[in-house]
C-alpha positions as CSV (number, residue, x, y, z in Angstrom):
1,X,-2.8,-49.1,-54.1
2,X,0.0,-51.0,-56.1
3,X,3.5,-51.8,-54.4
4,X,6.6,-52.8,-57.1
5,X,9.5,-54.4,-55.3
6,X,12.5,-54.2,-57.3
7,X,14.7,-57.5,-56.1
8,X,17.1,-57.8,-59.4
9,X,17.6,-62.1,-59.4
10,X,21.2,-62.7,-60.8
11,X,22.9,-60.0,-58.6
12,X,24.9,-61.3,-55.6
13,X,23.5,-59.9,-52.1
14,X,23.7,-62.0,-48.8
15,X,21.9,-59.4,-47.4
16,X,19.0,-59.2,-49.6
17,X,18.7,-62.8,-49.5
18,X,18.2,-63.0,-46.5
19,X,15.3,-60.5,-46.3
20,X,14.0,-62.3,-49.4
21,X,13.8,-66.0,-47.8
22,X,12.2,-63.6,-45.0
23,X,15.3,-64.9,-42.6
24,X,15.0,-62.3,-38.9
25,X,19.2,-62.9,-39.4
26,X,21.3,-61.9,-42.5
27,X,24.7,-63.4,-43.5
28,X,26.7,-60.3,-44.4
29,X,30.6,-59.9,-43.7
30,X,30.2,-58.6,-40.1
31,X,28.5,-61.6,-39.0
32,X,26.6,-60.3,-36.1
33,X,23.4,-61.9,-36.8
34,X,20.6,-59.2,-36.9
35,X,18.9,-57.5,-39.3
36,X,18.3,-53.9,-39.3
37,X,16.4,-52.7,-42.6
38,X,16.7,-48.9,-43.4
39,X,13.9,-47.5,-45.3
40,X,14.4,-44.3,-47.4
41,X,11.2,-42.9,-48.4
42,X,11.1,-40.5,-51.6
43,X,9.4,-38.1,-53.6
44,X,10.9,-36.3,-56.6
45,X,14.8,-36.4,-55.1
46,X,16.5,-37.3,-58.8
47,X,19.1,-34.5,-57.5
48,X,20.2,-36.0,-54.5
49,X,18.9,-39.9,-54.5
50,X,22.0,-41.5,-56.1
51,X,24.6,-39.4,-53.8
52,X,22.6,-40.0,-50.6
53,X,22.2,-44.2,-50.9
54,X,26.2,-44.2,-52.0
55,X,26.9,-42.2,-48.9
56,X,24.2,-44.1,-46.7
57,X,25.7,-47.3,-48.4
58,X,29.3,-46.7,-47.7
59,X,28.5,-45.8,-44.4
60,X,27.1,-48.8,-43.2
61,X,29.7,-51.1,-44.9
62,X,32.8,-48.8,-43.4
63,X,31.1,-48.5,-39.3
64,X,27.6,-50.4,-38.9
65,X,28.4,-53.8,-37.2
66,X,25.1,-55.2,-37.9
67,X,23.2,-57.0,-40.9
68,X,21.8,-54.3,-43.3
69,X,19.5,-53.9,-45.9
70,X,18.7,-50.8,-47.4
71,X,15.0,-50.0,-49.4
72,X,13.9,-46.5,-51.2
73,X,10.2,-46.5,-50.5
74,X,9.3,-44.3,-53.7
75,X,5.9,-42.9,-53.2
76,X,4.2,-42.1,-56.3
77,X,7.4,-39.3,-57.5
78,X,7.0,-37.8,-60.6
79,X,10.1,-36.8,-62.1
80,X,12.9,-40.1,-62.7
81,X,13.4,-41.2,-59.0
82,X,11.7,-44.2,-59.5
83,X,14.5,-45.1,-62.4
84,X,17.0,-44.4,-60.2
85,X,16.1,-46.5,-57.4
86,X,15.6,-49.1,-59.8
87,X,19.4,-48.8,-61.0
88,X,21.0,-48.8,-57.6
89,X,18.8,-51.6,-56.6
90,X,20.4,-53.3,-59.4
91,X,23.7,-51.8,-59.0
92,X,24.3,-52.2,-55.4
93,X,24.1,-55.4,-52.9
94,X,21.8,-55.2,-50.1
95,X,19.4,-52.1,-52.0
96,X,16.0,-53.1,-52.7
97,X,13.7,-50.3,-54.4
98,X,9.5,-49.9,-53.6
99,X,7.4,-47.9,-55.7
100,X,3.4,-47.0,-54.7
101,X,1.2,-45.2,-57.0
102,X,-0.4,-43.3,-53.7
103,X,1.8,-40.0,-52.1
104,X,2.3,-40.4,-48.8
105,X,5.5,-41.1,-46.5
106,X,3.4,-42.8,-43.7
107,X,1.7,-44.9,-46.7
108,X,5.6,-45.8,-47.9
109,X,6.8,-46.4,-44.2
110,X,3.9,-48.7,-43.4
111,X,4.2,-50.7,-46.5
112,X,8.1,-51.1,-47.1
113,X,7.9,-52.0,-42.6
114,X,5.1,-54.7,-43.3
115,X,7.0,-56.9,-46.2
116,X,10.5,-56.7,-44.0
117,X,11.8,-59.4,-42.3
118,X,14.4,-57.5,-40.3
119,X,14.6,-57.4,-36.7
120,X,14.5,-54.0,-36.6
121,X,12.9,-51.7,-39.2
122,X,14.4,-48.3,-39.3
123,X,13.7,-44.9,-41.5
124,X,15.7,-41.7,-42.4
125,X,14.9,-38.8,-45.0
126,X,16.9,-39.3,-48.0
127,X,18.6,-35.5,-47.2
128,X,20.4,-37.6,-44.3
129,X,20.0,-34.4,-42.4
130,X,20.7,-36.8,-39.5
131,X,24.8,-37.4,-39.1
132,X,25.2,-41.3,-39.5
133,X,27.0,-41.4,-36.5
134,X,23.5,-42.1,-34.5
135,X,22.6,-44.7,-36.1
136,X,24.1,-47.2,-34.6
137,X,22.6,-45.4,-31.1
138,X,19.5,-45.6,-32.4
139,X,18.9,-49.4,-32.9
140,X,21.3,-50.8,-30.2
141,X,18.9,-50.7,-27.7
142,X,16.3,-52.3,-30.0
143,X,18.3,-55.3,-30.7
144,X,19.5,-55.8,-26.7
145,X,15.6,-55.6,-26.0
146,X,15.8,-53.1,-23.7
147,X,13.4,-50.6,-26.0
148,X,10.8,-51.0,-28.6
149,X,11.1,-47.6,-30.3
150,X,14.1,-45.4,-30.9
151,X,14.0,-42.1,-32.2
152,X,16.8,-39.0,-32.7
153,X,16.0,-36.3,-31.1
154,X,17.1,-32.7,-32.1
155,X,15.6,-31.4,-28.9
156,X,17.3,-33.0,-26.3
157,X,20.6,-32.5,-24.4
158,X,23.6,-33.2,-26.4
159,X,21.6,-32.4,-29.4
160,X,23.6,-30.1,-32.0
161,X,20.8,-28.0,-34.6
162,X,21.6,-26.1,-37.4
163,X,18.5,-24.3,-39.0
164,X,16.7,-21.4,-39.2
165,X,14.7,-19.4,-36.5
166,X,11.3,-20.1,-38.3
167,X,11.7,-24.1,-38.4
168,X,13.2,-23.9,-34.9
169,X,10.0,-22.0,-33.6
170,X,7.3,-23.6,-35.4
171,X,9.4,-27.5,-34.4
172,X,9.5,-26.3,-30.5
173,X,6.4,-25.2,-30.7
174,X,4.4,-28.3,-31.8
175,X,6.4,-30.3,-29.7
176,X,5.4,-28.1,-26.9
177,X,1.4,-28.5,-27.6
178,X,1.8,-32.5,-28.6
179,X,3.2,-32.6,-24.3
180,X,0.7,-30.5,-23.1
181,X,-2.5,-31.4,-25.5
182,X,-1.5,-35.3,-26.0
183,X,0.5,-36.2,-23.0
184,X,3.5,-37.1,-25.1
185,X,6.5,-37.6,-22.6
186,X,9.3,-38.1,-26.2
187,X,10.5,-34.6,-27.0
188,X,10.5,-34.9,-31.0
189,X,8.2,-35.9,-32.7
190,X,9.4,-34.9,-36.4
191,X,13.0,-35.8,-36.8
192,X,13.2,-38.5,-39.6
193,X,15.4,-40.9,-37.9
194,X,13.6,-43.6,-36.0
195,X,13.6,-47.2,-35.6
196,X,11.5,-50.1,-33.8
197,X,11.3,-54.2,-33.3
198,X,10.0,-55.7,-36.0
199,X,7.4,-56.6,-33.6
200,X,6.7,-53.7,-32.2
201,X,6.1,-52.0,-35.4
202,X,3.7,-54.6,-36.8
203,X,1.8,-54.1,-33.6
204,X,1.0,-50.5,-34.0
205,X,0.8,-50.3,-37.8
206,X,-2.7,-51.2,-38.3
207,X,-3.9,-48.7,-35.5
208,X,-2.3,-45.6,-37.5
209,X,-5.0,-43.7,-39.7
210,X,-2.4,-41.4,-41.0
211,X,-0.8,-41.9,-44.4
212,X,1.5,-38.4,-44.8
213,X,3.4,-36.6,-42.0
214,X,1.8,-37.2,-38.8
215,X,2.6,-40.9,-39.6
216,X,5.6,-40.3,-37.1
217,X,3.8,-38.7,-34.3
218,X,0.5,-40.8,-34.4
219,X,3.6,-43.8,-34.0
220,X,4.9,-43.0,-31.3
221,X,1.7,-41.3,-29.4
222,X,0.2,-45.0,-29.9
223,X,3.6,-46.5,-28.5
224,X,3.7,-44.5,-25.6
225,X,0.0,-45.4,-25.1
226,X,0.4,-49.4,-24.9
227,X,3.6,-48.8,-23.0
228,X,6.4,-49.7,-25.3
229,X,9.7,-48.4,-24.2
230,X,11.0,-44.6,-26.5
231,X,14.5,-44.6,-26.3
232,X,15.6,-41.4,-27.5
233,X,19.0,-40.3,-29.0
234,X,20.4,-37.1,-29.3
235,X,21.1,-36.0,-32.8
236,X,23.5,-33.5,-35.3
237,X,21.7,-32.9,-37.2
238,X,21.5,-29.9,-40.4
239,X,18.6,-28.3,-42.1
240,X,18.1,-28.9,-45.6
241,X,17.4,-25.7,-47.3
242,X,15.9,-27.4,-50.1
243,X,12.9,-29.8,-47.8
244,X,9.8,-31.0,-49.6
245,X,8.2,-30.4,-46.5
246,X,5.7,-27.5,-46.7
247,X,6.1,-26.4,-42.9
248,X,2.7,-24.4,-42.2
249,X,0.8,-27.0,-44.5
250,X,2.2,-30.2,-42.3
251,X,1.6,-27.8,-39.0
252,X,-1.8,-27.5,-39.5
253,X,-2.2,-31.2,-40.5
254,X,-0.4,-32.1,-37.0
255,X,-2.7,-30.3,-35.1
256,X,-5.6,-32.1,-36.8
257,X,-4.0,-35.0,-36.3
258,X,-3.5,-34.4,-32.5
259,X,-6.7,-33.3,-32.1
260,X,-8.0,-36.8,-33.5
261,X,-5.7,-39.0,-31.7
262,X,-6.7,-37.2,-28.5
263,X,-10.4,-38.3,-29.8
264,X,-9.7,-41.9,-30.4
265,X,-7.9,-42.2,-26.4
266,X,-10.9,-40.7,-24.7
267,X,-12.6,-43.6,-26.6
268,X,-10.7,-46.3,-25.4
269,X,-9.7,-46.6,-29.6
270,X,-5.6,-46.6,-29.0
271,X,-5.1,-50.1,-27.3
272,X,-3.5,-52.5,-29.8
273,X,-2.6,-56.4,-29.3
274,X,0.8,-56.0,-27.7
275,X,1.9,-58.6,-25.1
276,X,4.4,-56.4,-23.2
277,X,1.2,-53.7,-23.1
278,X,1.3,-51.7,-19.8
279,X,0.8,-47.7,-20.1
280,X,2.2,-45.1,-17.0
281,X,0.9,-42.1,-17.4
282,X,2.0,-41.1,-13.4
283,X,1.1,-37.8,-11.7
284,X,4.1,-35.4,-9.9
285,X,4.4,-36.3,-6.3
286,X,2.0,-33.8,-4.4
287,X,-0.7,-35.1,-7.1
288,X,-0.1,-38.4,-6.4
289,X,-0.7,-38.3,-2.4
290,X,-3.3,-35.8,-2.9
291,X,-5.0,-38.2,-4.8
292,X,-3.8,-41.4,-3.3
293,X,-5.2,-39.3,0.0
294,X,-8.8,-38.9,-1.8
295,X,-9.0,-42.7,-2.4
296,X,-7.3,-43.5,1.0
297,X,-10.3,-41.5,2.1
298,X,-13.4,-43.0,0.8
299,X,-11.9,-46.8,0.9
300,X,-12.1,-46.2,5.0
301,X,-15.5,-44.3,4.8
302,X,-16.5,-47.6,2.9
303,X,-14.6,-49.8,6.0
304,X,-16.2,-48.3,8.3
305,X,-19.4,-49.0,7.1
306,X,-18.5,-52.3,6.8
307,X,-17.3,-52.9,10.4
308,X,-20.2,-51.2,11.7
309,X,-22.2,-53.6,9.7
310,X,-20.0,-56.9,10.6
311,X,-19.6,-56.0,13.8
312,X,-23.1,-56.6,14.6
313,X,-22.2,-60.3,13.4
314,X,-18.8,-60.9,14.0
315,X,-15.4,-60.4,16.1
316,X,-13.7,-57.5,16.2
317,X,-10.5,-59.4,14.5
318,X,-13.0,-61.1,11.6
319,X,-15.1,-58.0,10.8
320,X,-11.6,-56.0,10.3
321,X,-9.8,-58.6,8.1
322,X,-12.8,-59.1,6.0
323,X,-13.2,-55.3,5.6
324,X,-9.4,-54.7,5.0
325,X,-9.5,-57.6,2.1
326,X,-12.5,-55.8,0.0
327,X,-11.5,-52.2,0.5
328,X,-7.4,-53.7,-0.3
329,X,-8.4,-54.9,-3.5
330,X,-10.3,-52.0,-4.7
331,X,-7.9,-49.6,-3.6
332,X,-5.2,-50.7,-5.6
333,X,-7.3,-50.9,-8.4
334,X,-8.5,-47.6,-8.4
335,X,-5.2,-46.4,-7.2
336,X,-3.2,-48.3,-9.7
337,X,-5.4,-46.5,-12.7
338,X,-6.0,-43.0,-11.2
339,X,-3.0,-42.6,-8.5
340,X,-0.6,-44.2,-10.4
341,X,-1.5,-44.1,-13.8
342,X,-0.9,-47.4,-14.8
343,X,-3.4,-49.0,-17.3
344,X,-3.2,-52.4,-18.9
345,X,-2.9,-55.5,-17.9
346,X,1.3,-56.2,-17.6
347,X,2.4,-56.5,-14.1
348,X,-1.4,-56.7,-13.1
349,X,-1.2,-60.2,-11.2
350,X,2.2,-59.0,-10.1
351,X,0.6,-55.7,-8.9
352,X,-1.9,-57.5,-6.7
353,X,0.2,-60.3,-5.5
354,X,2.4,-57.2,-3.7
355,X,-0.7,-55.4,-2.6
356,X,-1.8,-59.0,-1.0
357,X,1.4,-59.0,0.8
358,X,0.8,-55.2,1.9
359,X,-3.1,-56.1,2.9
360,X,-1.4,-59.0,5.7
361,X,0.7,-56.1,7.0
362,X,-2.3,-53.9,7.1
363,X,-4.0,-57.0,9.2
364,X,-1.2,-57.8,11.3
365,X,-1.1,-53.5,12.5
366,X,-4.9,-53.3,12.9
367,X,-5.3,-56.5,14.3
368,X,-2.3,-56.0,17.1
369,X,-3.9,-52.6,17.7
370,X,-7.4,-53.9,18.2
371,X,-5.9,-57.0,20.2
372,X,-3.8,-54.2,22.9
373,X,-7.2,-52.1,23.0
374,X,-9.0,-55.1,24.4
375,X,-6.3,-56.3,26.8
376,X,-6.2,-52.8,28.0
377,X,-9.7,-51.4,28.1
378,X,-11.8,-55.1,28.2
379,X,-14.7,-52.7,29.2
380,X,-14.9,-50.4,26.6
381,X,-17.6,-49.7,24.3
382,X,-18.4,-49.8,20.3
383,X,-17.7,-46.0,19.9
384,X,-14.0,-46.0,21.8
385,X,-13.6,-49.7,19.6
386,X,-14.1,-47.7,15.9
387,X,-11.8,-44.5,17.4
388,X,-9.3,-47.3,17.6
389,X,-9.9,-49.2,14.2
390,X,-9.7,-45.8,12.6
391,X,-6.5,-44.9,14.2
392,X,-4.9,-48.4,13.2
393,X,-6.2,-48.0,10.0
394,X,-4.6,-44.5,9.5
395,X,-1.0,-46.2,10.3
396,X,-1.7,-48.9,7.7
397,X,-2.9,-46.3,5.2
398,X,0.9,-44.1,5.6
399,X,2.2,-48.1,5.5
400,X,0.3,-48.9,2.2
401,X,1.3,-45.6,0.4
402,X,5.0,-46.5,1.3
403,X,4.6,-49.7,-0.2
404,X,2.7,-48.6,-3.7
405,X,4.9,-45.8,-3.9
406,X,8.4,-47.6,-3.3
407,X,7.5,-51.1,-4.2
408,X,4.3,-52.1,-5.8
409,X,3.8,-49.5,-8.6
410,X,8.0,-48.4,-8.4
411,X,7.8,-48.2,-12.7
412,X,5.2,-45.1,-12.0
413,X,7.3,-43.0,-9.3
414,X,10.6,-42.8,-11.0
């Protein structure tokens, strides 16, 4: 694969500059110190190239308050896109122009996001289908840090569609099957308007296989997998009657493409190097206590058989702390992963730490209970002893799930 970057020298562009000295801030007239990079990826759009980067271009100068740069990823078009990209590159400050030899949007997006310098990298369709308006929606929350990804969404409230019945059925549709199949919690995968940190994107490029249209929803299924945050926006957004996009052709190659994603997660293959990495992928309530009941359940058949066995040994007070310490720490392992679907390792120490906290109120209940039973009943035996552990240990368990549920795994239960 070859990648030309058209960066005319003698034309006058702060903003390309500072892309080009590979600067994360630009020094454009609005002077607000980040760099967003908008990618337009092409093939064969001579009609409507030139009319949609003047638009896009206008746009951002008139209402965008942020450092811009703009490239057309041209990927291997055929008719005279490639010239015209070439001209406004020249023609206009801040437009850079990409060409590959290889077809392929996903193989544009990944290549035009990997040689930015931007803070955030961003894409739309050329058609700008999208109203403009969302743009700066999209990529606020990216450069406050309070998301990694942003994407419009044409199927969420506030959302305003106009297209036919057939693209409305078939884009509902796959969304539907891309929850239910792959878990996906974002509601649209296909709109071409989505952004993401710089860092975030560098993070999941090299773990996505595909190079055409399920680029977009191989992104994000790998996001939502290493727990980056998915803001979504609510778009307008207007069908283009005259889409390169072969609809049953890139349906088919979706469902493949979920189908193999799915594959690589029951593999353990999705997991990229990301530092904020945590995944929640939390059950509905009456799952979680039915299952948080299940482990709640074996952890005090394992107790039990502990304290029988300390017992033998030890004190009533020192076979039930040691007990509560071993059964503690696997429970909120296993409950953490299975219960509350957390996986990876952000918040782990954190996570423990607040279960250790729980465990010494655990302790304190049990150990007040067994120290009342033996000021009351001195006499009694082993079997009245265990009745009384057990009991103890059933107020604990109510305790603990008020604490996971509330306190220690909160980011699962909202």
């Amino acid at each position: 694969m070859t990648a030309i970057i058209d960066r005319p020298a003698n034309v006058p562009s702060p903003v390309r500059g500072a892309r080009n000295q590979n600067r994360t801030t630009g020094d454009s007239q609005s002077g607000a110190g980040n760099l967003v990079e908008i990618v337009v990826p092409v093939y064969n759009e001579e009609a409507v190239l030139e009319s949609s980067i003047r638009r896009l271009v206008g746009y951002l100068n008139e209402h965008f308050p942020f450092d811009w740069a703009v490239m057309i990823a041209d990927n291997a078009s055929a008719d005279e896109t490639w010239q015209i990209a070439q001209r406004l590159a020249t023609e206009i400050p801040g437009v850079d122009a990409l060409r590959l030899e290889e077809k392929g949007r996903g193989r544009a997006l990944r290549t035009a996001w990997r040689s930015s310098g931007a803070d955030v990298v961003a894409y739309m369709d050329v058609d700008l289908s999208t109203d403009l308006n969302a743009l700066l929606p999209l990529v606020a929350p990216l450069l406050s840090g309070h998301s990694d990804v942003a994407i419009g969404s044409r199927l969420s409230n506030g959302a305003h569609v106009v297209r036919g019945p057939k693209r409305e059925l078939i884009s509902r549709s796959y969304n539907f099957l891309l929850r239910r199949i792959a878990g996906a919690h974002f509601h649209d995968a296909q709109c071409g308007f989505k952004a993401l940190r710089r860092d975030a994107a560098l993070a999941l490029l090299d773990n996505v296989e595909n190079e055409n249209w399920f680029f977009d929803t191989e992104l994000l299924l790998l996001a939502e997998q290493n727990g980056m945050r998915i803001h979504e926006v609510p778009v307008d957004w207007i069908d283009d009657p005259d889409s390169r996009v072969k609809v049953i052709a890139t349906a088919l190659e979706d469902l493949r493409g979920i189908w193999r994603v799915k594959r690589r997660a029951w593999r353990g293959e999705l997991e990229v190097d990301w530092e904020d990495g945590v995944t929640i992928r939390s059950l509905p309530a009456a799952q979680r206590l039915l299952s948080f009941a299940i482990v709640g359940t074996l952890s005090t058949l394992l107790y039990l058989a502990g304290f029988a066995l300390l017992r033998a040994h030890l004190s009533a007070m020192a076979a039930n702390a040691i007990c509560l310490v071993a059964t503690t720490v696997l429970n909120t392992s296993i409950n953490r992963r299975f219960t509350f679907g957390i996986t990876g390792s952000r918040h782990v120490l954190r996570h423990h730490v607040q279960a250790g906290i729980a465990l010494g109120a655990a302790i304190a209940l049990t150990s007040a209970a067994l120290a009342a039973f033996g000021w009351i009943a001195p006499e009694a035996g082993r079997l009245q002893e265990l009745v009384v552990v057990v009991a103890a240990n059933a107020a604990a368990t109510v305790l603990r799930y008020i604490l996971l549920n509330g306190w220690i795994f909160r980011e699962a239960s909202k």
